[in-house]
N, C-alpha and C positions, 0 to 999 in steps of 0.2 A: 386332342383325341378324346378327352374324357366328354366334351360336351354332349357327340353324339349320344352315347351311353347315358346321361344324366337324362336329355331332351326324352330317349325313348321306355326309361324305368318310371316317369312320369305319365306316359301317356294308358289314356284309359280306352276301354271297351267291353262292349258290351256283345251280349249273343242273345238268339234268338232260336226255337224253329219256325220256319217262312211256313212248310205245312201247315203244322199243328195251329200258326196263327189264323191262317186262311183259313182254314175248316170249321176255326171257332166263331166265324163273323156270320151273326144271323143272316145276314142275306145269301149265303154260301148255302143252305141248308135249302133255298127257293131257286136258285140257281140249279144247282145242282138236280129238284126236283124236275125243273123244266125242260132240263137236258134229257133227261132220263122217258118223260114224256115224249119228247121229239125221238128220240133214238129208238122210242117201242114203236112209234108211227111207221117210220122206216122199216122196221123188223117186220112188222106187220103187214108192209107193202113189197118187203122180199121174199116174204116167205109165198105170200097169194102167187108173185109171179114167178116161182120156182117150181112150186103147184100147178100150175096154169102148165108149166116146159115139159114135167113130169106127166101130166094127162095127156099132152098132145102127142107126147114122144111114145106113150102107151100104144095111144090110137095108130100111130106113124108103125109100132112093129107089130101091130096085130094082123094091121091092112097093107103091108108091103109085099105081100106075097101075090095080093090082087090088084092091087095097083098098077098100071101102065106104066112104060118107062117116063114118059114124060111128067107125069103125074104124081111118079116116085120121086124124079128129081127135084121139081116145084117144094115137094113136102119137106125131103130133106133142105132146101133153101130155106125154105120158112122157118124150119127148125135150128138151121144154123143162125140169122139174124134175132131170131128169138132168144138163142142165147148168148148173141154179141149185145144185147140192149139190155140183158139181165146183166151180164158183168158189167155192161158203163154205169148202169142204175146203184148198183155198188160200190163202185170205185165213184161215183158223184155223191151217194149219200154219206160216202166214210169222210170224203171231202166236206160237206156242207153243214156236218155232225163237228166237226174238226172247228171249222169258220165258228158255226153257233158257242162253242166251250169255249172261243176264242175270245168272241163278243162278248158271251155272259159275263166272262171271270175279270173283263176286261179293270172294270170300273171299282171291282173289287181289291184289284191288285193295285191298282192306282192308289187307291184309300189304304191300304194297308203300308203301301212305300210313305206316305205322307206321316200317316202316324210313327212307322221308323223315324223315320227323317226328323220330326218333331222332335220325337224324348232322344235323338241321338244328341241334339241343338241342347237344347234342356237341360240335357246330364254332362254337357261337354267331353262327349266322347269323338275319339279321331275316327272312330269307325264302327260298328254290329258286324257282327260275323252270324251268315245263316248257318246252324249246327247239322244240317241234312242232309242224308247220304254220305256220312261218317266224313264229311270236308275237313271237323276240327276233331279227331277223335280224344284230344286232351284239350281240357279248358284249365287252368289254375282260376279257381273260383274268388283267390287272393287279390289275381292280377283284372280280370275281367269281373262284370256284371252280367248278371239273369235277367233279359227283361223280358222273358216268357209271359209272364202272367199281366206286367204291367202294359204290353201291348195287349193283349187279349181286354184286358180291362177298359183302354181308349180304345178299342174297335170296337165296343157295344154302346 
């Protein structure tokens, strides 16, 4: 009975924040730049054609009083597909904005699991625990390891 108990007052670990590591990795700060460029492109290209919905829809209730019926309905068509293509245009850039943060971060989080994984080998610990989003809100600093800085330190 006691073995259990002895096996588990012996084992060690280690914590981290997975954040605060990610944030710190120079390429996170280019990543992040380029996402933010993409994302304004997009903003930039929803807002033109929200503007674009907005002027027509103008013209649509200035002139529906002279308008024909058939020539009312046409416009109202046009105006409804115009803004069935503005919400897909959204709902695809939230998507493709989504994809891109996926890609970029990709290769970063890969390098950052490797370097866990390393000084986890290294320090012969049974496991890292990520400290975010109050997961461990008690650590015994006795029983665990800090490797806050010493990850930060191999990711540069």
């Amino acid at each position: 009975m006691l073995l259990p108990l002895m096996a588990s007052a012996q084992m060690k670990f280690g914590y981290f924040s997975y954040e605060e590591a990610f944030k710190s990795m120079p390429e996170y700060a280019l990543a992040q730049a380029n996402l933010n460029d993409l994302k304004s492109k997009y903003d930039a290209e929803t807002k033109r054609v929200e503007e674009e919905f907005n002027r027509k829809y103008e013209e649509f209730l200035d002139g529906q009083s002279d308008f024909a019926p058939t020539i009312l309905q046409k416009r109202q068509t046009e105006l409804q597909e115009l803004l069935k293509k503005n919400v897909a245009f959204k709902a695809e850039s939230a998507k493709l904005l989504k994809k891109a943060e996926t890609d970029s971060f990709a290769p970063l989080r890969e390098k950052l699991a490797n370097v866990v994984e390393k000084i986890g080998a290294e320090r012969g610990l049974a496991f890292i625990l990520n400290t975010d989003g109050d997961a461990c809100p008690y650590i015994n600093p006795e029983m665990g390891e800090d490797l806050s800085q010493l990850i930060k330190e191999a990711l540069r």
